[in-house]
N, C-alpha and C positions, 0 to 999 in steps of 0.2 A: 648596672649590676643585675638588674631584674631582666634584660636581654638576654643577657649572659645565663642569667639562669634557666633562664628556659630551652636553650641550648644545650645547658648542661641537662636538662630532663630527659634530655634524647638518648643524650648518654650513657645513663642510668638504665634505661634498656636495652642499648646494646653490650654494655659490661654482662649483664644479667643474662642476656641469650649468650654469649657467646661462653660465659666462666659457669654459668649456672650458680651466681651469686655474685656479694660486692657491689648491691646496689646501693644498698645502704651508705657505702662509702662515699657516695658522690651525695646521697640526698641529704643524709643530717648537716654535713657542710654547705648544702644549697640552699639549704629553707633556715636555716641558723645566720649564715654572714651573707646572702643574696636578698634574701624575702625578710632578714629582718626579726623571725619570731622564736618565742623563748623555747625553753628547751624541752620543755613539756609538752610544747603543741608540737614542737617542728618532729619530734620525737612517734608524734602517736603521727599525724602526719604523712612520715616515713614507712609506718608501718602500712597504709595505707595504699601509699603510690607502691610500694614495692612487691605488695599484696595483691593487689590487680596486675602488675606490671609480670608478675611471676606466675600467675594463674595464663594469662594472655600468652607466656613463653610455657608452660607447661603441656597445652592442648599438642601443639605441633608435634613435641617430645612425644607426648602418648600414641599419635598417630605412629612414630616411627619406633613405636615398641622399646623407647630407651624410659618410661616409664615404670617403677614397680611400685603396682599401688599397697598391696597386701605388706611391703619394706617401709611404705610411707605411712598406713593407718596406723601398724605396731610403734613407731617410732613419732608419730603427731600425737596422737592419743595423749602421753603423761607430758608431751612439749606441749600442746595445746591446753592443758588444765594449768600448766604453771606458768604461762603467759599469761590467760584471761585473770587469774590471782594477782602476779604483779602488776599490771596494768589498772587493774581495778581496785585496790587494796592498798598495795605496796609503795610505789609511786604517788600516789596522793600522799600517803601518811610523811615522807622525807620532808623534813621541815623548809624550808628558804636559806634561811643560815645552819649549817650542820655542825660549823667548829669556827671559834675565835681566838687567835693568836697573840696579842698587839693588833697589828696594823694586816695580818693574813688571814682571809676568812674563807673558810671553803662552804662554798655554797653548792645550794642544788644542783646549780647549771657548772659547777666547776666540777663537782662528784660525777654525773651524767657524764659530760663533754671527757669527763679524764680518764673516767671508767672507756669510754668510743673510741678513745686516741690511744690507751696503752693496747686497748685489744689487736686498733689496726696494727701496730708494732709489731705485737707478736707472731699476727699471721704474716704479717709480711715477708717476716726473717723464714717463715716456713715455707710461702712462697718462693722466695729469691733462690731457697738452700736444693728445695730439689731440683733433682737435676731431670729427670723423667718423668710419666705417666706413673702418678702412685695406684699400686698394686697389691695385690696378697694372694698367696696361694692359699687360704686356708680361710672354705669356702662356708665353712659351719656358721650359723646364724648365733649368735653367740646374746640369746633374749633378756638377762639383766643389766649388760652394759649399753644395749642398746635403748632400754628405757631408762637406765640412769642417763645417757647422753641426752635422751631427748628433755629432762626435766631442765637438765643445766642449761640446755641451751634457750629452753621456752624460759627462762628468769633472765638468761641475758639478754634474750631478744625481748622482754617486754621491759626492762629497767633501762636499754639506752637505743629503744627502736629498732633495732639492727635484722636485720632476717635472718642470720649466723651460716651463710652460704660456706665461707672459709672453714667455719668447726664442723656442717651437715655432713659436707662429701666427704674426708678423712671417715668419718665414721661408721658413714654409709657404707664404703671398700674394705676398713679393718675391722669392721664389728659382722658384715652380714655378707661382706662375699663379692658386693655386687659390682660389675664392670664400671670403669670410671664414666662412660661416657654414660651409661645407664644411671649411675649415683647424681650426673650432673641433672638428667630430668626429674628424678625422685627426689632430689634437692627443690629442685623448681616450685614444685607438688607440694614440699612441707614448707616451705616459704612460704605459699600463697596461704594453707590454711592457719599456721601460725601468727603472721603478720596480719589476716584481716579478724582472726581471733581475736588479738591483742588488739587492734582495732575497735574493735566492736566492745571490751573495755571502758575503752577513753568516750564514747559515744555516749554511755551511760554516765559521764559524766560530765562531759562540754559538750558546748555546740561548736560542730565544724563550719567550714567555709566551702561548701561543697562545688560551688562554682570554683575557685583553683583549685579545689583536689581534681577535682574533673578534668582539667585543662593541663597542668603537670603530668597525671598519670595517663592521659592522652596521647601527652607527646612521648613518655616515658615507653606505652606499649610500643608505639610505633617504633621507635629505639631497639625493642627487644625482635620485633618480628625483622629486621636488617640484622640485627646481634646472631639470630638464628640463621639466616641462609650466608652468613659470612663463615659461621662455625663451619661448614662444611667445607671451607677453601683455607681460611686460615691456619698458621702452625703451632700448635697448640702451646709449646714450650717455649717458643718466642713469647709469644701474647701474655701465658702467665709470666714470666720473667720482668718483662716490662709494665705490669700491672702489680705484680710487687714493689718493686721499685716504687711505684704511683703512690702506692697503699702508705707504704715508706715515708714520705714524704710527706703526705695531707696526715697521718698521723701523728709525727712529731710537729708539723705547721701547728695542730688543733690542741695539742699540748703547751708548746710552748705557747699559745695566744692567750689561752685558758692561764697558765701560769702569772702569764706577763699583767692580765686584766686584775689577778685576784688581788 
């Protein structure tokens, strides 16, 4: 299984270069039932590899001007202050056992892992359902929804790891205008500074294993610098199509497992 995971590392950056996001989807499932570790670490972890792995795809992007940095400070800014808060704060406070039934008890790692699997569900179904390149004509910067998106999503991404690539870009196209392939590098850009925010969190309060963060998010960059020069040949509406579908699937998998253990 630990071969296998680290295979799957590679993975995790080429999903990431080539969707500009949904790394996350491969990595809390890799370091949770591959590597073994509870949901708390695998979680900050995540945030971690996916943080480097999205900074390392993000460089190329800004070379080729599909980066907007002025789209990504306005929108990291209130997503970065509510990351570093749940990570630091909020997630330690969730007790171990949160509810006892009889014999069903929903714990930490079953709230986290359910909260990660109903989310992949629903992007998924939004994945699978378009049918084109999402678009908007209506190019206006629209400044409170886009820091209301960024708060909601720096709380999701610091309460189940996730980089929230599938929530970033919608909102990056329907809140502020921007071209999708441009949204997908400015995705990238608030990935990296969200994920290694909410990072730097968990730091101040465990100790890492720096040696395989090192070694995962190694192989993971390398994943992403192929994920990028693949993007320029592949069909974009195949790849997501069939990456829904994927998302589909490892999210009811991590549901129903979650269910069946509790």
């Amino acid at each position: 299984m630990e071969i296998f995971g680290y295979l799957a590392a590679v993975c995790i950056g080429i999903i990431l270069g080539l969707l500009g996001g949904g790394g996350s989807i491969l990595s809390i499932p890799l370091l949770v039932y591959c590597f073994h570790l509870d949901i708390v670490t695998a979680t900050a972890y995540s945030l971690f590899i996916v943080g480097v792995t999205s900074l390392a795809g993000a460089i190329p992007k800004y070379r080729e001007n599909r980066v907007n940095l002025q789209t990504g400070v306005v929108f990291g800014i209130p997503s970065i202050t509510a990351i570093f808060a749940t990570r630091k704060w909020i997630v330690p406070a969730i007790p171990d056992v949160i509810f006892q039934a009889g014999d069903f008890i929903v714990t930490k790692r079953l709230l986290l892992l359910g909260i990660f699997g109903i989310l992949m569900v629903i992007s998924s179904v939004t994945i699978i359902r378009r049918r084109g390149e999402l678009e908007t004509e209506d190019s206006q910067f629209q400044h409170g929804l886009v820091i209301l998106e960024g708060v909601l999503i720096g709380f999701l991404t610091g309460l189940v790891g996730a980089g929230g690539g599938f929530l970033i870009i919608p909102a990056l196209v329907l809140l502020t205008g921007l071209p999708f392939k441009t949204a997908v590098g400015t995705s990238l850009f608030i990935i990296a500074i969200n994920s290694l925010t909410g990072f730097l969190g968990d730091v101040l309060n465990n100790k890492m294993d720096w040696t395989f963060l090192l070694t995962i998010s190694g192989l993971a960059v390398v994943g992403i610098l192929v994920g990028n020069a693949w993007s320029r040949r592949v069909n974009g509406a195949s790849l997501r199509k069939a990456f829904g579908w994927f998302t589909l699937a490892m999210g009811l998998f991590i549901v129903i497992r979650e269910l069946t253990l509790a």
